[in-house]
N, C-alpha and C positions, 0 to 999 in steps of 0.2 A: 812597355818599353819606356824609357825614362829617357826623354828626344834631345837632350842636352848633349853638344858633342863639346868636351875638351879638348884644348889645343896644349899639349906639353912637350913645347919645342916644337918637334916636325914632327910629332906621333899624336893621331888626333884620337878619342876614344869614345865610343857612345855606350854607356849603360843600356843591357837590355834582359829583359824581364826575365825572371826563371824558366816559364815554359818554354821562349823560341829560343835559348839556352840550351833546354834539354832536347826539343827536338833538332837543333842542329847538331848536337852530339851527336846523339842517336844516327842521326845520318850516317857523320862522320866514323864513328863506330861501323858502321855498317863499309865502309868503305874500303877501310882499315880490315874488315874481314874479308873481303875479296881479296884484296890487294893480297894478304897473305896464301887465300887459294892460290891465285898466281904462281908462287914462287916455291909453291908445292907442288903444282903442277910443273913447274920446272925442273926441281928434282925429279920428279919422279918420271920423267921424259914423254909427258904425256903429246899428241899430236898437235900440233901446229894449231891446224882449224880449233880445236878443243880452246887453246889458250887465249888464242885471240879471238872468240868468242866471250869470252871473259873479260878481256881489254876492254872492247866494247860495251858489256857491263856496268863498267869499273866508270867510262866513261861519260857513260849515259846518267850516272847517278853521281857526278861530279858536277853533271851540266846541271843537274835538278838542281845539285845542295847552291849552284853558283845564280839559277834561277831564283831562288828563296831568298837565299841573301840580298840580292839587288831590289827583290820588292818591297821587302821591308828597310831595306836603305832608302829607296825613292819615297816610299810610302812615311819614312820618318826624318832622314837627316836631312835630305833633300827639300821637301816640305818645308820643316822648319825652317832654314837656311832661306830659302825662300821668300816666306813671311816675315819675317827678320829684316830682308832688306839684302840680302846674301845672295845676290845673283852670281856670281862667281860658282856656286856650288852647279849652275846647272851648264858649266864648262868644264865643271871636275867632273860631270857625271857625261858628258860628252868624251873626255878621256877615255875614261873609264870603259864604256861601252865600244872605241876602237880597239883596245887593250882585249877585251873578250870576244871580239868578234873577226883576232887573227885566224 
């Protein structure tokens, strides 16, 4: 991952490597195929418990891809911001962790 985060305007962006790239697709892909079981299982009227077993799923593998993200956010933008002189960043990542831990 390339730990440089640009500021353009109020959209910050961090370049990151091709592999945690692909695996966060992949994830997200995968996600994206549930999600669609879902609403299959809704046409097709299948039972209650059945669906929201699957919500559960959907959400369990939301909280992974949002686990991954964050360590490799702390693990790099964080860090660097850090090193830097950028303590501000470890107030953005106190936000942050309220925000996900509604």
């Amino acid at each position: 991952m390339d730990l440089t985060t640009l500021d353009n305007g109020n959209i910050k962006h961090t370049q990151r490597d091709n592999k945690e790239i692909q695996d966060m697709m992949k994830r997200l892909s995968r996600i994206e195929g549930q999600v669609r079981g879902v609403k299959k299982m809704l046409e097709d009227d299948r039972y209650c418990v059945d669906i929201l077993t699957q919500v559960a799923s959907i959400q369990a593998a939301l909280n992974g891809f949002n686990k991954q993200l964050l360590a490799n956010h702390i693990k790099s933008c964080v860090c660097d911001d850090i090193r830097a002189g950028n303590d501000s960043a470890v107030d953005e990542l106190c936000e942050l962790l309220k925000k996900l831990m509604k």
